[in-house]
N, C-alpha and C positions, 0 to 999 in steps of 0.2 A: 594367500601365499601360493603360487606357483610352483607346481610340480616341477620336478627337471626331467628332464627326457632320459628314458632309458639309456645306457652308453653302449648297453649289446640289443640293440631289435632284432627281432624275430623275421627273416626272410620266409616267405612260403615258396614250398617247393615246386608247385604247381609254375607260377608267374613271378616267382621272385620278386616282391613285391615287399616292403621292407611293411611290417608289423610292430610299433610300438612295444616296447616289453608291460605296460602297465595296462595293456587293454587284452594282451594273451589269454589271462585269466579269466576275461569275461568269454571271449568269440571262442565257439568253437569248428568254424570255416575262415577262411578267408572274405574278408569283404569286397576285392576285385574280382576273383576269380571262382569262389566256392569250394575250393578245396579242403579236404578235412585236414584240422590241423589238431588231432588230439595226441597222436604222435608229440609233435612239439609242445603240447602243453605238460605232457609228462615228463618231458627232457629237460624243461625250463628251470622250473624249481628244484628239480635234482642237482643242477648243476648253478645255482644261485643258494641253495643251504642243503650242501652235500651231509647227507643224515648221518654219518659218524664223523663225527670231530677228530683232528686230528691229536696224536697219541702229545701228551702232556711232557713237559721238557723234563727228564732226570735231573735231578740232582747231581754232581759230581761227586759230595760224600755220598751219598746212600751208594752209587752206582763201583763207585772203586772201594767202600771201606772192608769190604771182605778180603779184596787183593793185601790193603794195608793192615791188616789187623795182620796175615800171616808176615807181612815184611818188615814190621816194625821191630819185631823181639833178634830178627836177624841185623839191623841195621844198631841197634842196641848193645847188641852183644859186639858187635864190631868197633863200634865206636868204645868201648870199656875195653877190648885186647891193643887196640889201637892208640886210646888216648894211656893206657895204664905205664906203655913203654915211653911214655913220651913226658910224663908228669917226673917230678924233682923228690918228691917222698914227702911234699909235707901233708899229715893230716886233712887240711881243709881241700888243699887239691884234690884228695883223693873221696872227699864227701860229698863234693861239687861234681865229682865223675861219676861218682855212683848214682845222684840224683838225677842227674840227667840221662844216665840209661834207665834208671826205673820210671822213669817220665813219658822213655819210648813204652816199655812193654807197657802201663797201664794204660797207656795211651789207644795200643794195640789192641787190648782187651775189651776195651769202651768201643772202638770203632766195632770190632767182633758184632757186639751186642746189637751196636746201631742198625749194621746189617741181617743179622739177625728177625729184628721188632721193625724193621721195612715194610711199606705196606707192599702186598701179593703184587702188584702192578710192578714197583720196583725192585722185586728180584727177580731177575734172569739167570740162574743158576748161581747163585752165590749162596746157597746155604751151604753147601760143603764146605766152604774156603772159611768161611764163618765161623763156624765149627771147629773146624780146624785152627785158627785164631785163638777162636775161644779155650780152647785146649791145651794151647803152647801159652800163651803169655798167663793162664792160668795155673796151669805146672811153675811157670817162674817164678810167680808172685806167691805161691805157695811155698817153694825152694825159699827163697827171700824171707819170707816171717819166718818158716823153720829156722833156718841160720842164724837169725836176730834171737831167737827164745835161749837155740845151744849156745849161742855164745854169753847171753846171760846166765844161765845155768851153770856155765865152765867156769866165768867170771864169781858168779857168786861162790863154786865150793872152791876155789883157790884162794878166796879169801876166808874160809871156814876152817884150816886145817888144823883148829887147835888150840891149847893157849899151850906153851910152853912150861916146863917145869918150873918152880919157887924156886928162887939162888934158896940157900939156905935151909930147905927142910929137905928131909930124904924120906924116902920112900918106906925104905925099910923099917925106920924107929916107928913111922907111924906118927910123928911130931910137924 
């Protein structure tokens, strides 16, 4: 099988003199003129496998989720002051709106995280934002199950309050 000719030859500086790139390697003169060509044999290969590989493509999650982890619990919250005025009062509307803002902030919290456990290469200062993510839509979700327990709590002793008095016996005979 036949080699294919180099597509960049090597010229020497001396005679200009065009140098095969697959024979560089061996000569270390010129074969017309003599000139030393170890110069170019060091520039060859540098510039045929440039020794750092270039930086690996980001991700667009890893790279923005610290930004969205803070902007999620605000787009969330918006969308629940926004859709709240705009719904008709029934029940399911109003469970269907709530689920989908708590869908942002966990959402929000998850990305946090992602940025966060990034590998060192993929973050460029995003741990604060991260952080800060983590913090807000973690307070939410925290607010969120407190509110769900009080309002079982309120529920359950309003229905506690009592049995009411017997018609017919009184207190006082003791009967």
């Amino acid at each position: 099988m036949a080699m294919d000719p180099d597509p960049d030859p090597v010229t020497c500086p001396m005679c200009e003199g065009a140098i095969p790139g697959n024979e560089i390697h061996t000569l270390k003169t010129c074969p017309s003129c003599g000139a030393d060509l170890s110069a170019l044999i060091r520039q060859r290969p540098a510039t045929q496998h440039p020794g750092t590989p270039p930086p690996p493509q980001r991700s667009w999650l890893i790279t923005r989720s610290a930004f969205l982890s803070i902007l999620a619990p605000c787009v969330g919250i918006a969308v629940y002051l926004f859709g709240f005025e705009t719904l008709s009062g029934s029940p399911v509307e109003k469970l269907v709106l709530g689920a989908v803002c708590s869908l942002f902030i966990v959402g929000g919290f998850m990305l946090g995280v992602v940025a966060i456990f990034a590998p060192k290469e993929e973050k460029n200062g995003t741990r604060r934002k991260a952080v800060a993510g983590i913090c807000i839509n973690g307070l939410l979700i925290a607010f969120a199950i407190l509110s769900i327990f009080t309002r079982q709590k309120v529920a359950a002793s309003g229905n506690n309050t009592g049995a009411p008095p017997r018609k017919g016996s009184s207190y006082i005979s003791g009967k």
